[in-house]
Residue frames relative to the residue before (quaternion, step in Angstrom):
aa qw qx qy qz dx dy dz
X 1.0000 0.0000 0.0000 0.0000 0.00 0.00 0.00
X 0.6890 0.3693 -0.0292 0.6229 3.56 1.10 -0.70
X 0.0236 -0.7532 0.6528 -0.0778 3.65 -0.08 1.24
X 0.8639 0.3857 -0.2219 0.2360 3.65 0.30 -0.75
X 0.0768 0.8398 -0.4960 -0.2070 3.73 -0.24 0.41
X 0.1732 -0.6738 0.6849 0.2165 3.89 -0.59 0.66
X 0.2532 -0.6422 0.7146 -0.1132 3.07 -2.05 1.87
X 0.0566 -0.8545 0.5162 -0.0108 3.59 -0.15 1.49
X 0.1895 -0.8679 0.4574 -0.0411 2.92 -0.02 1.88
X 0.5750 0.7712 -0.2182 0.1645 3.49 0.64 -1.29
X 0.3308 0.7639 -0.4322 0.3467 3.97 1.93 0.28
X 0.5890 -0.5211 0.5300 0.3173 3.31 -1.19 0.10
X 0.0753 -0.8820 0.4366 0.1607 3.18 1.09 -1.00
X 0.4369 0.8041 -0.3539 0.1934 3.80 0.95 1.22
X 0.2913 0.6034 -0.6529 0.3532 2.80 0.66 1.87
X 0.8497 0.0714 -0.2509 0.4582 3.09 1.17 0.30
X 0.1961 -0.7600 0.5721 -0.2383 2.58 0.03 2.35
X 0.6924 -0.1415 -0.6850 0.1772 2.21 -2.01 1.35
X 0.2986 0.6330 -0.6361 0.3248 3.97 1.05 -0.02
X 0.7956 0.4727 -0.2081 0.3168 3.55 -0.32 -1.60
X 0.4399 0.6162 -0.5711 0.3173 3.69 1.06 -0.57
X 0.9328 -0.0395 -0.0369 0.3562 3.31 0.33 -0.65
X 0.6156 0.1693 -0.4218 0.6438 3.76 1.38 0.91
X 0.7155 -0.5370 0.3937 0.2116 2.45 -1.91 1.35
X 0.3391 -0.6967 0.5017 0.3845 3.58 -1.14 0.66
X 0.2237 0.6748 -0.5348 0.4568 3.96 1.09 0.80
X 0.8424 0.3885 -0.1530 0.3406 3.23 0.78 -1.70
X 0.2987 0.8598 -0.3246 0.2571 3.43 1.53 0.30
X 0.1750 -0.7933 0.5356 0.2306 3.83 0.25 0.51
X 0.0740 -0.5704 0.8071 0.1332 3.26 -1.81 0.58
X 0.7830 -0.2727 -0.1687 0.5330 3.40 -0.29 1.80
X 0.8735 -0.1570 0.0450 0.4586 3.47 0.04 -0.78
X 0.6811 0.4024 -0.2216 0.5702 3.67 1.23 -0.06
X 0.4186 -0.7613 0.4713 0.1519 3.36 -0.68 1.13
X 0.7343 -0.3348 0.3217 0.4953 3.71 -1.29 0.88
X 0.8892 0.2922 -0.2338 0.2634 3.08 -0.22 -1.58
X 0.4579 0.6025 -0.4110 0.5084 3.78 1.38 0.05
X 0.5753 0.5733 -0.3775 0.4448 3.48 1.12 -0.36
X 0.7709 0.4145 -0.1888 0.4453 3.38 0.36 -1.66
X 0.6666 0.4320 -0.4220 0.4370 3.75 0.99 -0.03
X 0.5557 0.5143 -0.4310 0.4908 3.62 1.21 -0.55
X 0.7028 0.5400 -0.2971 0.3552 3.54 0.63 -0.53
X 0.6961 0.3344 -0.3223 0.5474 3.35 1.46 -0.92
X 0.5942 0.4161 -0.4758 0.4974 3.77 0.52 0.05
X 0.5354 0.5194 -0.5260 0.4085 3.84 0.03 -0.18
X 0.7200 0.5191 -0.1361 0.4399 3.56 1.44 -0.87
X 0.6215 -0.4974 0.3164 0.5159 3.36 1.43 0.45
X 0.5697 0.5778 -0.3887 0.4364 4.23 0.90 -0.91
X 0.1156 -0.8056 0.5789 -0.0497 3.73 -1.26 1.29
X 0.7579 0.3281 -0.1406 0.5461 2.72 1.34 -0.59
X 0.0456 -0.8976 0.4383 -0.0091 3.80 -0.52 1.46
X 0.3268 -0.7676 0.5497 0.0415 3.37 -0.07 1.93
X 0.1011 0.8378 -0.5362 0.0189 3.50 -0.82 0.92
X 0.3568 -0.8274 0.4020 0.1630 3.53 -0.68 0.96
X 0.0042 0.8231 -0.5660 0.0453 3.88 0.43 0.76
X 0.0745 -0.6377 0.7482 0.1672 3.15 -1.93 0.04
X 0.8754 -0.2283 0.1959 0.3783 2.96 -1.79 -0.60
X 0.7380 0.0600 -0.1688 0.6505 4.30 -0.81 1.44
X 0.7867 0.3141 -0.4605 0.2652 3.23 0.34 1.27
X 0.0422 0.7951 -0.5141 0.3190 3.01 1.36 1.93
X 0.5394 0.5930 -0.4451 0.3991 3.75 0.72 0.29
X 0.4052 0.6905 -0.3776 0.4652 3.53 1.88 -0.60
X 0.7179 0.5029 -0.1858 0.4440 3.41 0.32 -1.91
X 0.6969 0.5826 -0.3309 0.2559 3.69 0.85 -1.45
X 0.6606 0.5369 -0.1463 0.5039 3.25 1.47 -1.73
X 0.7724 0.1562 -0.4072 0.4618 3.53 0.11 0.02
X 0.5106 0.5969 -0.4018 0.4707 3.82 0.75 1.38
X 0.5165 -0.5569 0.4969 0.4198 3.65 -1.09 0.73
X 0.2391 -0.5501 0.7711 0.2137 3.51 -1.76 1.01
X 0.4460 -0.6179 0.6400 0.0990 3.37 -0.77 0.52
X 0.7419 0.3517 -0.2524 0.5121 3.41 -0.38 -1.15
X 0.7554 0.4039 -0.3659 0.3638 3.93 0.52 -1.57
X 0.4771 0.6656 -0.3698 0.4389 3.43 1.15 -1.22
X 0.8425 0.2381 -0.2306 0.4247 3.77 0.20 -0.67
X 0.4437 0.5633 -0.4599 0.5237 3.55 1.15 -0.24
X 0.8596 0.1461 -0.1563 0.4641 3.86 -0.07 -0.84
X 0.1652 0.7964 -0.5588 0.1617 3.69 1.18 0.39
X 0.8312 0.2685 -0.0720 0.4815 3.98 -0.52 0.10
X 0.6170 0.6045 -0.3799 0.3309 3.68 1.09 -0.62
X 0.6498 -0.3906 0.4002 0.5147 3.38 -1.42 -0.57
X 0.8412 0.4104 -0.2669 0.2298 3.39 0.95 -0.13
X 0.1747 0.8423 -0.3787 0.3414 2.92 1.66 0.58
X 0.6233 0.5956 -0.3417 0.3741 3.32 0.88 -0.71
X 0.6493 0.6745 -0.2355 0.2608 2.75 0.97 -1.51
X 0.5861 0.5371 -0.1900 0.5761 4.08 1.55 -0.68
X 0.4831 0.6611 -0.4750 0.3223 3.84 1.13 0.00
X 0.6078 0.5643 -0.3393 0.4438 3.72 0.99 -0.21
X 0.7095 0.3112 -0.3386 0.5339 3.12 0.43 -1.00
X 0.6621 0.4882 -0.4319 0.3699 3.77 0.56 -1.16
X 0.6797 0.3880 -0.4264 0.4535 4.25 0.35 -0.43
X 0.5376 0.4673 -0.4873 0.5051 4.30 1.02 0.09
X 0.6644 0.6022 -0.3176 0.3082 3.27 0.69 -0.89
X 0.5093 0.5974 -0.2490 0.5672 3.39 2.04 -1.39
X 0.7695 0.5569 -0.1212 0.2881 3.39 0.26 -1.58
X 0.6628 0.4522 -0.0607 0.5937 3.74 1.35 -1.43
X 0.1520 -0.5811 0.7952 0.0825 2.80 -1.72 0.58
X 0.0794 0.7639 -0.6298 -0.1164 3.84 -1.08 1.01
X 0.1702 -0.5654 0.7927 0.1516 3.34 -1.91 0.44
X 0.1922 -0.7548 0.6229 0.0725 2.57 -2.03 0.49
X 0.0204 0.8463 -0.5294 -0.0546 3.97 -0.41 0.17
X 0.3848 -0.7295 0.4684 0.3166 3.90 -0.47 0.56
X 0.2724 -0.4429 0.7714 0.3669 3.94 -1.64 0.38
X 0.2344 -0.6814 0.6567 0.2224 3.83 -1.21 0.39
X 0.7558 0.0602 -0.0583 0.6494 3.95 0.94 -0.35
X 0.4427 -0.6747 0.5472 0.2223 3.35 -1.01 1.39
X 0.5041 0.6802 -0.5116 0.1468 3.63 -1.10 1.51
X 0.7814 -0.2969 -0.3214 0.4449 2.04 0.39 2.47
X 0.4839 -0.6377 0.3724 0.4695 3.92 -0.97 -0.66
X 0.3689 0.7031 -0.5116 0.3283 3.44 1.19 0.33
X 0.5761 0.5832 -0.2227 0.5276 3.32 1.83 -1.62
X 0.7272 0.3276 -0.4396 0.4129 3.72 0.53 -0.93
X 0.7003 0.4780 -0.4040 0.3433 3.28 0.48 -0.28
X 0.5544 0.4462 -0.4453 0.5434 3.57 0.83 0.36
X 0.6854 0.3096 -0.4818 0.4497 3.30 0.27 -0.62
X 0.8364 0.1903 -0.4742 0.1982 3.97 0.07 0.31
X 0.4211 -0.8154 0.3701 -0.1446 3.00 0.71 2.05
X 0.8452 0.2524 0.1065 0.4589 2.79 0.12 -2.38
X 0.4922 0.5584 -0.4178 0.5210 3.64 1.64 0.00
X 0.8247 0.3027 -0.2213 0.4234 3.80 0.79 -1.36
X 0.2660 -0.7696 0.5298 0.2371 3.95 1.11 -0.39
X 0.6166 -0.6452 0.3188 0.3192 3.67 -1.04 0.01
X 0.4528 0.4414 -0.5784 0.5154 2.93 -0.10 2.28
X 0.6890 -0.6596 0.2283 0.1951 2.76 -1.46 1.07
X 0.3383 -0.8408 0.4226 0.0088 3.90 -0.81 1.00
X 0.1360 -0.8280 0.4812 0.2535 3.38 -0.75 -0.11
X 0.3567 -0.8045 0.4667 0.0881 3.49 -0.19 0.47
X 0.0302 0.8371 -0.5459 0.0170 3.81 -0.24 1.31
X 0.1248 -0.6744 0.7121 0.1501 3.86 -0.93 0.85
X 0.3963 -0.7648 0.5045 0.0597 3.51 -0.66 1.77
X 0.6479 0.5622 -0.3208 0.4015 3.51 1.27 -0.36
X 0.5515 0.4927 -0.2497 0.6251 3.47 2.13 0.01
X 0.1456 0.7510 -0.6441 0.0028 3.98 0.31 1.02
X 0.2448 -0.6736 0.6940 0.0689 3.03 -1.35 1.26
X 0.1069 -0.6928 0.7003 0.1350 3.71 -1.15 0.47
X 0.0035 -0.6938 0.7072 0.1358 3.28 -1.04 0.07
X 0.2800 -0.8106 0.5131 0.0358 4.05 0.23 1.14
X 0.8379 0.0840 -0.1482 0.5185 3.29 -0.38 1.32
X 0.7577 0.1417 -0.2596 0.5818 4.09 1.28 -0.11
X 0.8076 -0.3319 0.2065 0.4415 2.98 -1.65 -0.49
X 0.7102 -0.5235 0.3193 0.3457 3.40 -1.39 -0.09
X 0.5124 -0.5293 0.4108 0.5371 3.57 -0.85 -0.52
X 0.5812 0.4882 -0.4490 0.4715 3.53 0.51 -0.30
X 0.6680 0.4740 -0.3523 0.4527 3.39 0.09 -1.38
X 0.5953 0.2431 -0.3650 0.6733 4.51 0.36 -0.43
X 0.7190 0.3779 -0.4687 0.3471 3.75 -0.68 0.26
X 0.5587 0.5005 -0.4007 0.5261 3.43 1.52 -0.62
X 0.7245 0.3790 -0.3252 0.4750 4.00 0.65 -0.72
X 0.5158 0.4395 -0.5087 0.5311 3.71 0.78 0.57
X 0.8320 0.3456 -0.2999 0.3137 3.14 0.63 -0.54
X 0.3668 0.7224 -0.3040 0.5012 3.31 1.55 0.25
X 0.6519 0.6190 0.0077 0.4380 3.04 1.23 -1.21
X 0.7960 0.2315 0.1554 0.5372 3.51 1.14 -1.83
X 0.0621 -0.8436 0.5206 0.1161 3.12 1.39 -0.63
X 0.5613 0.5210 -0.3930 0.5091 3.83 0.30 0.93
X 0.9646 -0.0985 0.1739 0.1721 3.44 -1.54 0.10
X 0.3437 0.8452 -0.4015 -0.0794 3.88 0.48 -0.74
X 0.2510 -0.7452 0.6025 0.1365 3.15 -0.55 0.94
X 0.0952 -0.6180 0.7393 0.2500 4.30 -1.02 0.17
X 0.1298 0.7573 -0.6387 0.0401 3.08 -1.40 0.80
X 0.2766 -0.7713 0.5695 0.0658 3.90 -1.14 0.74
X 0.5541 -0.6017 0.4463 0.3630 3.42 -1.40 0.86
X 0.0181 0.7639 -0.6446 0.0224 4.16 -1.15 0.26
X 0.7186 -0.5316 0.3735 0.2481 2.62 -1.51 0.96
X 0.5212 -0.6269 0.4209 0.3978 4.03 -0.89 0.61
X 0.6606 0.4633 -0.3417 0.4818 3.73 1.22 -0.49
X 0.8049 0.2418 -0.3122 0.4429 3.63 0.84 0.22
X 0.2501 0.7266 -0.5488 0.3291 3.66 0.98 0.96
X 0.7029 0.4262 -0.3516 0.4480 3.43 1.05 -0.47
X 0.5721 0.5469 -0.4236 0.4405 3.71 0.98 0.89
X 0.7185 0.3282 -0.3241 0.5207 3.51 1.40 -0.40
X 0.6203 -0.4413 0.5315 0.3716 3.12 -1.64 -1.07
X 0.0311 -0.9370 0.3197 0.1375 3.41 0.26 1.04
X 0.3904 -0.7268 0.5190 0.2235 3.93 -0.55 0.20
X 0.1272 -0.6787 0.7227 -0.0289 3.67 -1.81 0.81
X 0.2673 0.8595 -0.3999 0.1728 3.06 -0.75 1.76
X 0.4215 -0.7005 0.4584 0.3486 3.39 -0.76 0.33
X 0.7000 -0.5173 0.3715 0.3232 3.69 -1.14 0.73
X 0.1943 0.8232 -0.5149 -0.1395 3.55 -0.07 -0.68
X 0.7562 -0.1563 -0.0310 0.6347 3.53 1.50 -0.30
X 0.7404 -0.3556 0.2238 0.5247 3.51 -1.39 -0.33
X 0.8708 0.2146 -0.0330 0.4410 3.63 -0.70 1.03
X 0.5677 0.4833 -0.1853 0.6402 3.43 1.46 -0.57
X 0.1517 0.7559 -0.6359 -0.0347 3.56 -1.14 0.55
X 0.3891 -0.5997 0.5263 0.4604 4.04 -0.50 0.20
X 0.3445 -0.6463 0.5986 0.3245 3.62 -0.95 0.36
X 0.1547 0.6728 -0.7173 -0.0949 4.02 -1.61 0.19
X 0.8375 0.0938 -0.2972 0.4488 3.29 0.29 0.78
X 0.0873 -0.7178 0.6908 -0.0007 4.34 -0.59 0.44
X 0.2417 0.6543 -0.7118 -0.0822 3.73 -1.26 0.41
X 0.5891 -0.6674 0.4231 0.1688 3.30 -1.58 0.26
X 0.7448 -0.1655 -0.0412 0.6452 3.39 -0.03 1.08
X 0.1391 -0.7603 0.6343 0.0157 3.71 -0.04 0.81
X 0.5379 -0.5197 0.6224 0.2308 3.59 -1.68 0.89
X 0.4812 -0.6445 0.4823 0.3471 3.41 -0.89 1.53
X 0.7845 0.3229 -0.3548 0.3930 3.36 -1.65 0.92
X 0.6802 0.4988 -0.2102 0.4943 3.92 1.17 -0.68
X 0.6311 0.5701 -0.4383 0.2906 3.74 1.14 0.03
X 0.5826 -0.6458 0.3777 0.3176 3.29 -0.82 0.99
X 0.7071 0.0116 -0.0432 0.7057 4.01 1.16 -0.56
X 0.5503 -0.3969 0.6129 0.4051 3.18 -2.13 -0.60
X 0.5150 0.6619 -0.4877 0.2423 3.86 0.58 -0.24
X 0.0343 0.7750 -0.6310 -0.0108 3.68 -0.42 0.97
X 0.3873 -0.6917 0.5816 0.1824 3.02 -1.62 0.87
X 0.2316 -0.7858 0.5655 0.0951 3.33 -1.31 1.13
X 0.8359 -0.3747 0.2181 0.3365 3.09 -1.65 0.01
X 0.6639 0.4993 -0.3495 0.4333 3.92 0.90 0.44
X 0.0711 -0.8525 0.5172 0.0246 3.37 -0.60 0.77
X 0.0584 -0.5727 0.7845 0.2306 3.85 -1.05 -0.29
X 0.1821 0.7218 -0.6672 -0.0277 3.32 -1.61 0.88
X 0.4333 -0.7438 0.4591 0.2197 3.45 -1.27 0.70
X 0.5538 -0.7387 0.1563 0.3511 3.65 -0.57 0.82
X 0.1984 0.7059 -0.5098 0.4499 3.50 2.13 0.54
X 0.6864 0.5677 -0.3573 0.2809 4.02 -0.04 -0.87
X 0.6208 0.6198 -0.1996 0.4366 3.29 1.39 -0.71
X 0.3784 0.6768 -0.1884 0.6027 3.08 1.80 -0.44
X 0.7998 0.3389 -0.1003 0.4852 3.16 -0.33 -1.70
X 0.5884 0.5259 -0.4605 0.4064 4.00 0.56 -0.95
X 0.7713 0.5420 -0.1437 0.3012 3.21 0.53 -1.29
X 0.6566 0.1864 -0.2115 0.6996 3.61 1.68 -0.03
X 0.6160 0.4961 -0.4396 0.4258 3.51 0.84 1.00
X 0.5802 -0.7333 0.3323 0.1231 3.39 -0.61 2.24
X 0.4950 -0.6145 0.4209 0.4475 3.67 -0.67 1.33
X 0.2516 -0.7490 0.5761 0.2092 3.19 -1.69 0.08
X 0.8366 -0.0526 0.0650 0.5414 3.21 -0.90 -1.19
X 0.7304 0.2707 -0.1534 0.6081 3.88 -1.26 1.11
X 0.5081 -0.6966 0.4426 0.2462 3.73 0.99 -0.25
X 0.3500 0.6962 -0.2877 0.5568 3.31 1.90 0.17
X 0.4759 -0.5872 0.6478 0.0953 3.37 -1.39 1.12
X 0.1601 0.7449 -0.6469 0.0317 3.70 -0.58 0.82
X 0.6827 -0.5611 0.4356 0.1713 2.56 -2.02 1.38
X 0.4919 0.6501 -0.4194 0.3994 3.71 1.64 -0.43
X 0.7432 0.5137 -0.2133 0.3717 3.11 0.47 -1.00
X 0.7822 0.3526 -0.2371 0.4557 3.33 0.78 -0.52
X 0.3390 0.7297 -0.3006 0.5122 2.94 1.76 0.10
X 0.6876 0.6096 -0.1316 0.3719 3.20 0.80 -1.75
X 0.6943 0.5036 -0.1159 0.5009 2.86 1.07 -2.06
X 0.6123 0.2384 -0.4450 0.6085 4.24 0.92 -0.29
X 0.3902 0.4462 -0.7115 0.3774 4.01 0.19 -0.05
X 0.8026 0.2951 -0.2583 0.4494 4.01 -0.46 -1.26
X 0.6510 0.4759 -0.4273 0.4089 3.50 0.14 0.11
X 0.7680 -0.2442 0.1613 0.5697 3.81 1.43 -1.25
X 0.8051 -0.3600 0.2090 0.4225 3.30 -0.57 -0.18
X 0.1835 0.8546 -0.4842 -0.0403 3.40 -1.07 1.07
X 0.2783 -0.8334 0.3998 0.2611 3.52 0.98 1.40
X 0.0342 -0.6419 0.7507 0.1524 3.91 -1.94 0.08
X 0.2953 -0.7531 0.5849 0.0587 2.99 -1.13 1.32
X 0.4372 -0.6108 0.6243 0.2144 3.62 -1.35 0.84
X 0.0715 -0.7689 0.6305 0.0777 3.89 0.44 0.80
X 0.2786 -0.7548 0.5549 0.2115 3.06 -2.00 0.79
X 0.6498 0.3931 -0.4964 0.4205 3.69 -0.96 1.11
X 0.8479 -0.2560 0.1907 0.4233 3.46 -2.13 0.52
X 0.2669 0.6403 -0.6703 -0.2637 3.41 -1.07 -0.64
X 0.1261 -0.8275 0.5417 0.0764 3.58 -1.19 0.90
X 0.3516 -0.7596 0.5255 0.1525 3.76 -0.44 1.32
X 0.1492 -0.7714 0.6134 -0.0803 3.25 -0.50 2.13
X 0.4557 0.6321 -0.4751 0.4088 3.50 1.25 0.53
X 0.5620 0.3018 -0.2102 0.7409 3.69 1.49 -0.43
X 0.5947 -0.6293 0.4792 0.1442 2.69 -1.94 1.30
X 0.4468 0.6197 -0.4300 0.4811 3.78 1.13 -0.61
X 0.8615 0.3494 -0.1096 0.3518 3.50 0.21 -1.93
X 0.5499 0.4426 -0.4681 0.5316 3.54 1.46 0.14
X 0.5880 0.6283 -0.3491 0.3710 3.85 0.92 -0.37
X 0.5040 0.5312 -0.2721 0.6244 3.53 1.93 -1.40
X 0.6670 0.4775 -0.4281 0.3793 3.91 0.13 -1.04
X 0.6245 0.6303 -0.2736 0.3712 3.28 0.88 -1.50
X 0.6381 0.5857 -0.1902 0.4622 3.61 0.68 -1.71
X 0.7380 0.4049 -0.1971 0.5025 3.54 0.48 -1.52
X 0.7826 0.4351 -0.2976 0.3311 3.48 0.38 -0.54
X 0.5727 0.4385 -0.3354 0.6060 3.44 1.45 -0.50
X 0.4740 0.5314 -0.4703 0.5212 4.36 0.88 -0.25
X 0.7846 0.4277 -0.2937 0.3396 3.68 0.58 -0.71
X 0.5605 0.4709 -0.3665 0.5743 3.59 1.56 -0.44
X 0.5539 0.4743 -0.5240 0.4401 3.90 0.41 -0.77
X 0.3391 0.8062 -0.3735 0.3091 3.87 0.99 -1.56
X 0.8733 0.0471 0.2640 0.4068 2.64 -0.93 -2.24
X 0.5987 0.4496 -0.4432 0.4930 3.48 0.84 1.20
């Protein structure tokens, strides 16, 4: 039902500076496979072929990796390490990508409009690769947001419990229960002042939107930082109709901070030692 997944890529990414001067923090490995090889295995496990990605300027390495290297392809053609390129080469089989640039960074409400003309008018999902979620032994987080949304046909928001001293780093959410894990949303602000958030429920990097939001981004007033946020327009279809947050099950580990790309790192190499 959901073919498309849009991957706003296009940050500066300077918490990790001087890495990022000039590869994308997308392009960040957790051992050998970069973020953004995650967040597409994750939206295709979910039914999504087709992977709409916003870039800007020094983040042509995005475009490079999910493309034949020529030259490497023949350099290791036949070896023991040939194998090693079967992942990316069976997304490559499997996907269709597009690509479209943010030209000035203001905000992701903006990247997500600008890939408009990548997703057309039907409904999308939306991965931030710098948020890798594992869920170790089930399904993904997309793939359970795709059966809420089957279900609800409307909005989905993933969101996780947090501490009260770090609500002022996410987007947070007010709701009513409506089932296990599922809550209707009636109120979302964006980074809240410590002490002033309405819950601990932060929203993360996964979304299900419908192609009504595009609309609404576009006549919804910059906010904080001067930056267009997906909260807000969010907010604005909360009061208009229905926009669900989901208690997703498995890890999520913020590889936008250097701590939580170190935890990703840790956890993911615990899982080869694991299952070898």
């Amino acid at each position: 039902m959901i073919q498309k997944c849009l991957f706003p890529a296009a940050g500066y990414g300077t918490r990790f500076l001087p890495a990022t001067k000039a590869l994308p923090k997308e392009m960040l490995p957790i051992l050998t496979k970069p973020l953004i090889h995650f967040g597409v295995e994750e939206a295709l496990e979910a039914g999504m072929d087709t992977m709409a990605f916003i870039t800007g300027r020094g983040k042509r390495a995005l475009e490079d990796y999910f493309d034949i290297s020529y030259e490497l392809e023949h350099q290791i053609k036949g070896t023991s390490k040939e194998h090693l390129l079967n992942e990316t080469r069976d997304l490559m089989s499997r996907c269709t990508f597009a690509y479209a640039r943010q030209n000035e960074m203001k905000g992701l409400g903006d990247a997500i409009l600008k890939g408009r003309p990548l997703i057309g008018d039907e409904a999308f999902g939306v991965v931030l690769a710098d948020d890798l979620c594992i869920n170790e032994g089930g399904e993904g987080v997309m793939s359970q947001m795709v059966r809420m949304y089957e279900k609800y046909r409307c909005c989905i928001v993933a969101v996780m419990e947090v501490p009260e001293e770090e609500t002022d780093k996410y987007g947070i959410i007010e709701g009513n229960v409506i089932e296990k894990n599922l809550l209707m949303v009636s109120n979302m602000v964006e980074k809240p002042a410590l002490g002033t958030a309405p819950s601990n429920l932060a929203i993360i990097g996964r979304y299900i939107l419908t192609p009504d939001i595009f609309d609404i981004i576009e006549e919804t007033n910059p906010g904080k930082n001067g930056e267009v946020q997906i909260t807000d327009a969010l907010l604005t279809q909360a009061k208009k109709g229905m926009v669900l947050a989901y208690k997703f099950q498995g890890r999520r580990f913020d590889c936008g901070s250097i701590d939580g790309y170190v935890e990703a790192t840790n956890y993911a190499y615990s899982l080869t030692q694991k299952n070898n």
